[in-house]
MDAnalysis code that builds the backbone (N, CA, C; Angstrom):
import MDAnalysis as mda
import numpy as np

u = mda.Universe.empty(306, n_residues=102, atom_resindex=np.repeat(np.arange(102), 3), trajectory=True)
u.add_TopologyAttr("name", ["N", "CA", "C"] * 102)
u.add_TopologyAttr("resid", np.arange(1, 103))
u.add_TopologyAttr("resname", ["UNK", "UNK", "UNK", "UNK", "UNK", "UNK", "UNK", "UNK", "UNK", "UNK", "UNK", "UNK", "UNK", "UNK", "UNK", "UNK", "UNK", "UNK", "UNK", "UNK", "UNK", "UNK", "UNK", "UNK", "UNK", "UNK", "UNK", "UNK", "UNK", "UNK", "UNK", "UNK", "UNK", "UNK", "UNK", "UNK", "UNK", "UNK", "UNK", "UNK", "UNK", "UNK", "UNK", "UNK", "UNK", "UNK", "UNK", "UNK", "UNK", "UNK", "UNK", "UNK", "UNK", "UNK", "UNK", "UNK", "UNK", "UNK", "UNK", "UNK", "UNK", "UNK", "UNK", "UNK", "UNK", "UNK", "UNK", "UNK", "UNK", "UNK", "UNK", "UNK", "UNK", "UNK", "UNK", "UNK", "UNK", "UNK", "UNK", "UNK", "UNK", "UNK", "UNK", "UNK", "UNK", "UNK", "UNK", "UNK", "UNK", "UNK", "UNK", "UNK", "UNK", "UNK", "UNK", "UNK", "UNK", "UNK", "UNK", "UNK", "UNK", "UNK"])
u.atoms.positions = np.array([
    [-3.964, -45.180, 188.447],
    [-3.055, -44.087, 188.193],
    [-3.250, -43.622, 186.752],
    [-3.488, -42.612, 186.536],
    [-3.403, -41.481, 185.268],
    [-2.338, -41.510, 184.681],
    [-1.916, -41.920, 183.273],
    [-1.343, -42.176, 182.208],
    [-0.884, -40.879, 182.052],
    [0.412, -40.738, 181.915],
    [0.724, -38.897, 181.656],
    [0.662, -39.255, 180.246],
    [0.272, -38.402, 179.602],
    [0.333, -37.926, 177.965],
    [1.394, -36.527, 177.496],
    [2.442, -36.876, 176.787],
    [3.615, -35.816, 176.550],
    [2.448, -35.444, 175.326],
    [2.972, -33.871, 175.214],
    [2.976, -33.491, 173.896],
    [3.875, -33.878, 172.585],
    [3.665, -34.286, 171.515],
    [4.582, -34.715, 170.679],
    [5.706, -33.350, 170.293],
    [5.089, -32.283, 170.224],
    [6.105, -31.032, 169.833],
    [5.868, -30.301, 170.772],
    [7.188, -29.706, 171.855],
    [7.243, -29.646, 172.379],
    [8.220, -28.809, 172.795],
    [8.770, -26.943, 173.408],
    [10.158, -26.592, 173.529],
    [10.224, -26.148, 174.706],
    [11.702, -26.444, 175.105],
    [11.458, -26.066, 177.103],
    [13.138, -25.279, 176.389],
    [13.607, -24.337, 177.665],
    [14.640, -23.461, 177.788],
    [15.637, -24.564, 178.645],
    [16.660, -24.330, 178.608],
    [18.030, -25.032, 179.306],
    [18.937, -23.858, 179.319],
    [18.832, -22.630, 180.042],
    [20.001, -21.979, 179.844],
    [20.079, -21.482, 179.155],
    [21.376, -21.049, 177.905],
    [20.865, -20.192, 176.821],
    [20.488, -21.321, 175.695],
    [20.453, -22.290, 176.012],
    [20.014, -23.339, 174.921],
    [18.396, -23.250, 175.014],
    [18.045, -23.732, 173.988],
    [16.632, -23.787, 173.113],
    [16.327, -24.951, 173.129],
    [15.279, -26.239, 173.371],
    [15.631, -27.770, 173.074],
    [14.037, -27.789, 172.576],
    [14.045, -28.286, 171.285],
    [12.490, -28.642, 170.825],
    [12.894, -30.224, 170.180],
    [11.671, -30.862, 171.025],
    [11.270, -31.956, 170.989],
    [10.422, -32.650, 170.356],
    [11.229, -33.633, 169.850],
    [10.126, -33.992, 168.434],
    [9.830, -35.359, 168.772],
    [8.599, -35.497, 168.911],
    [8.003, -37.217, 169.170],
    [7.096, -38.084, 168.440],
    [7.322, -39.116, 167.657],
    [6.035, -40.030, 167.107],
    [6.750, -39.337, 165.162],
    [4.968, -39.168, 164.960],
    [5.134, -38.544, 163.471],
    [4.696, -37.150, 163.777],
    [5.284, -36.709, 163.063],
    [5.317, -35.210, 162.292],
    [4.766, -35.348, 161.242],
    [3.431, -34.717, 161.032],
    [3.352, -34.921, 159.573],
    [2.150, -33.329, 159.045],
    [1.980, -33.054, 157.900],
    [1.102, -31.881, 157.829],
    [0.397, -31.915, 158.693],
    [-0.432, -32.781, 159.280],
    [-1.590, -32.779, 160.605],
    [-0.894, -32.232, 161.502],
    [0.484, -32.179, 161.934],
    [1.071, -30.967, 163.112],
    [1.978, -30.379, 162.716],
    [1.680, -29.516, 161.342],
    [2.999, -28.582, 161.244],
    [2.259, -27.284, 161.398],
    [1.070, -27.558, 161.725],
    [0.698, -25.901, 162.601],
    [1.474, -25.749, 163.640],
    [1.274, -26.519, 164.538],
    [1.879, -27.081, 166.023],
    [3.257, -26.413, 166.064],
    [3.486, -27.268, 164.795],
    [5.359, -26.834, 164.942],
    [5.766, -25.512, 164.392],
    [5.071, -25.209, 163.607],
    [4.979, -23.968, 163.247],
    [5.248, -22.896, 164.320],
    [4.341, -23.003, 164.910],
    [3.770, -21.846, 166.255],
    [5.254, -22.523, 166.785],
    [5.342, -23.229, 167.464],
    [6.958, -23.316, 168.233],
    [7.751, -23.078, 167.779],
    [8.014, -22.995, 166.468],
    [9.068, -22.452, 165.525],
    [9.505, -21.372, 165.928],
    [8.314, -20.503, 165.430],
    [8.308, -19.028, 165.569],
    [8.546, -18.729, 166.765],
    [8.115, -19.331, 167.979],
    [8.801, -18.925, 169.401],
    [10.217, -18.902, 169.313],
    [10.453, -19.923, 168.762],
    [11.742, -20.306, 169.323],
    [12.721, -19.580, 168.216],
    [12.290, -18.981, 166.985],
    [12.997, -17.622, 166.215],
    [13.305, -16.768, 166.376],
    [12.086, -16.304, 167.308],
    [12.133, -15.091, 168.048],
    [13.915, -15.150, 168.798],
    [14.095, -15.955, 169.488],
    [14.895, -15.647, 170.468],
    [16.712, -15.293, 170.179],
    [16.235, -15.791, 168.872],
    [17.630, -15.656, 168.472],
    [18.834, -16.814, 169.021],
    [18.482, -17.453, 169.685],
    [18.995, -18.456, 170.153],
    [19.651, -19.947, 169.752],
    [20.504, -20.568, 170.132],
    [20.449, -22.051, 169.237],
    [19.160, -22.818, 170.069],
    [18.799, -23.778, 168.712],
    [18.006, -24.737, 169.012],
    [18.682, -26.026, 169.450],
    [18.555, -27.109, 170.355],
    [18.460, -28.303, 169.678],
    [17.570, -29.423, 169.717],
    [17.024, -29.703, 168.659],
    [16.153, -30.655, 167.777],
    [16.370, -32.042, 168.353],
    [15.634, -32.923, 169.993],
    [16.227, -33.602, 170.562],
    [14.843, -34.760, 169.429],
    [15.342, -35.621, 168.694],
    [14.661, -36.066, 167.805],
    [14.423, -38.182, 168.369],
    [14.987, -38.553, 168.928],
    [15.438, -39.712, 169.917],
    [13.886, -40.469, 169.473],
    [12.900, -39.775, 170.285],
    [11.413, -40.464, 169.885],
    [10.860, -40.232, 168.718],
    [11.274, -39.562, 167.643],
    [10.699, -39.191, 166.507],
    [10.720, -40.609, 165.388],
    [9.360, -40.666, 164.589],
    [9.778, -41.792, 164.207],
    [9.691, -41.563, 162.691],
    [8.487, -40.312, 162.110],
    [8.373, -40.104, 161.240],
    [8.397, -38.554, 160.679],
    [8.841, -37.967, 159.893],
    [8.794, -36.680, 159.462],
    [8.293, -36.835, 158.339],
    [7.757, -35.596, 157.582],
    [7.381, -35.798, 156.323],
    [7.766, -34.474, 155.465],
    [7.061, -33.737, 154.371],
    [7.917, -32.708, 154.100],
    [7.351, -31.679, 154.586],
    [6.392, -31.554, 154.940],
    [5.955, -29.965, 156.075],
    [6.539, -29.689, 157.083],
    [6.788, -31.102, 157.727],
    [7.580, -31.042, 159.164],
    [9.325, -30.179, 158.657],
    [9.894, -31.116, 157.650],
    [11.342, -30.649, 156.976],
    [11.093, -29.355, 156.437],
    [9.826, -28.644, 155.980],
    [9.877, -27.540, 155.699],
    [10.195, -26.280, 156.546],
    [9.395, -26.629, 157.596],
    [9.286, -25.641, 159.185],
    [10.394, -25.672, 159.974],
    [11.547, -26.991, 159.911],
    [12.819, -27.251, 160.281],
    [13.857, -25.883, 159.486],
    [13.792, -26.414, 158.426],
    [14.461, -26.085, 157.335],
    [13.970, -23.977, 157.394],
    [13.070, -24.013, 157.563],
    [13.194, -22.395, 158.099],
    [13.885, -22.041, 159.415],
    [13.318, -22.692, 160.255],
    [13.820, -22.041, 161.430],
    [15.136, -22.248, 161.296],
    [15.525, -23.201, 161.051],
    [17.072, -22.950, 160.711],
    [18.091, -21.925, 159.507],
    [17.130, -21.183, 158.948],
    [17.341, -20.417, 158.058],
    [17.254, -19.027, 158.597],
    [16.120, -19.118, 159.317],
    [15.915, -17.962, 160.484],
    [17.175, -17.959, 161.312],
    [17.365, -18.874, 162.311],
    [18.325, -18.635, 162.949],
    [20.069, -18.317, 162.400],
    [20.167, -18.996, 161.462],
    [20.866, -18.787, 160.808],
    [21.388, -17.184, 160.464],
    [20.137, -16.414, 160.067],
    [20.297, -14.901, 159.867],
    [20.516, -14.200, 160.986],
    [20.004, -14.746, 162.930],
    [20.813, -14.370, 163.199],
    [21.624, -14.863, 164.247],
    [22.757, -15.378, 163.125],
    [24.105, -16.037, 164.231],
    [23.718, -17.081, 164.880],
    [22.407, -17.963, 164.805],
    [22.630, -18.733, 165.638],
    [22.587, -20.198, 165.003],
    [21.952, -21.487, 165.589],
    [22.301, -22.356, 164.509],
    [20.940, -23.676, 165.619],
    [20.978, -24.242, 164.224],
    [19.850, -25.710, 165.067],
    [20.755, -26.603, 164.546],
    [20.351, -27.480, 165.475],
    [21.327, -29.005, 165.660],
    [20.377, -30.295, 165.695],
    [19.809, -30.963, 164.825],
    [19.092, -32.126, 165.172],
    [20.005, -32.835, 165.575],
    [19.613, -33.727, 166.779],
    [20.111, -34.545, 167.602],
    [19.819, -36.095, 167.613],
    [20.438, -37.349, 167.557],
    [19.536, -38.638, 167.391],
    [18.370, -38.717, 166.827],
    [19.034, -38.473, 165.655],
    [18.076, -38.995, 164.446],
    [17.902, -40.443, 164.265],
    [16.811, -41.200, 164.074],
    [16.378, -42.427, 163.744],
    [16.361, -42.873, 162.399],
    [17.114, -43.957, 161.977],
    [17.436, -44.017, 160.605],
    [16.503, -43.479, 159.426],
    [15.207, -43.713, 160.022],
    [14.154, -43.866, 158.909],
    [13.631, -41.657, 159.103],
    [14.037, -41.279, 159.592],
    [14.210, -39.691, 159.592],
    [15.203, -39.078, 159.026],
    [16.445, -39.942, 158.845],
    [17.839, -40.101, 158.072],
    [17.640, -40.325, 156.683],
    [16.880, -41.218, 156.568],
    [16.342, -41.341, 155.291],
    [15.834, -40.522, 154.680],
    [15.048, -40.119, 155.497],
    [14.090, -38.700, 154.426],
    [14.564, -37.765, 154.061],
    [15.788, -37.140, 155.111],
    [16.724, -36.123, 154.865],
    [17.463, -36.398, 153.356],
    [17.646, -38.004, 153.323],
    [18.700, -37.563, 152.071],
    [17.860, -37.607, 151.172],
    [16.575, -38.373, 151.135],
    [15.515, -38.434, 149.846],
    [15.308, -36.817, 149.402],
    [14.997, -35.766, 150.242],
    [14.890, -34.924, 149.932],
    [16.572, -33.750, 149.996],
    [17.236, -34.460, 149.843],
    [18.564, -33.406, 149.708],
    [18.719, -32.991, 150.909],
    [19.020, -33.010, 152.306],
    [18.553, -32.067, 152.961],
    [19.648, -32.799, 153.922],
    [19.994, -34.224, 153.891],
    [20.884, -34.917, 155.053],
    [22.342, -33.858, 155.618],
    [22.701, -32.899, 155.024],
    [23.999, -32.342, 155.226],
    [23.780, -30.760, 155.300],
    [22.171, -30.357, 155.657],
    [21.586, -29.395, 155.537],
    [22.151, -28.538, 157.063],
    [22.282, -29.358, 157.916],
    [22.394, -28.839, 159.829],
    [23.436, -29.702, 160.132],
])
């Protein structure tokens, strides 16, 4: 049997909800990745939420591309929500100022 392989970044629709999925590390090596889903998911004007559960590492490109789209959405009316954050992703938020940011 064939091993399914998820994508680590990842956004599916729920309704009028937005859900992007963050798995493993994030790190400059996929903030193209996230990038490009970003921007999809800006477009819509919509809330996000940031289901983060498997995420183990972020770094600051990943918090950069967060930290817009939520700035984006923000402008209009809408809002991102990271969800089960893992301590050591908790961490980084406050290393870089950012824990009380969403």
């Amino acid at each position: 049997m064939a091993e399914v392989v998820r994508e680590p970044i990842r956004a599916e629709a729920a309704g009028a909800l937005r859900i992007l999925h963050l798995e493993g590390q994030v790190t400059v090596a996929s903030a193209r990745r996230l990038l490009e889903v970003a921007r999809r998911l800006g477009k819509d004007g919509r809330e996000v939420s940031v289901r983060c559960e498997h995420l183990t590492h972020i770094d600051c490109a990943g918090v950069q591309v967060l930290l817009a789209l939520h700035e984006t959405l923000r402008g209009q009316g809408a809002r991102l929500r990271l969800q089960n954050l893992p301590e050591s992703v908790q961490q980084t938020l406050r290393v870089a100022g950012l824990a009380d940011a969403w």
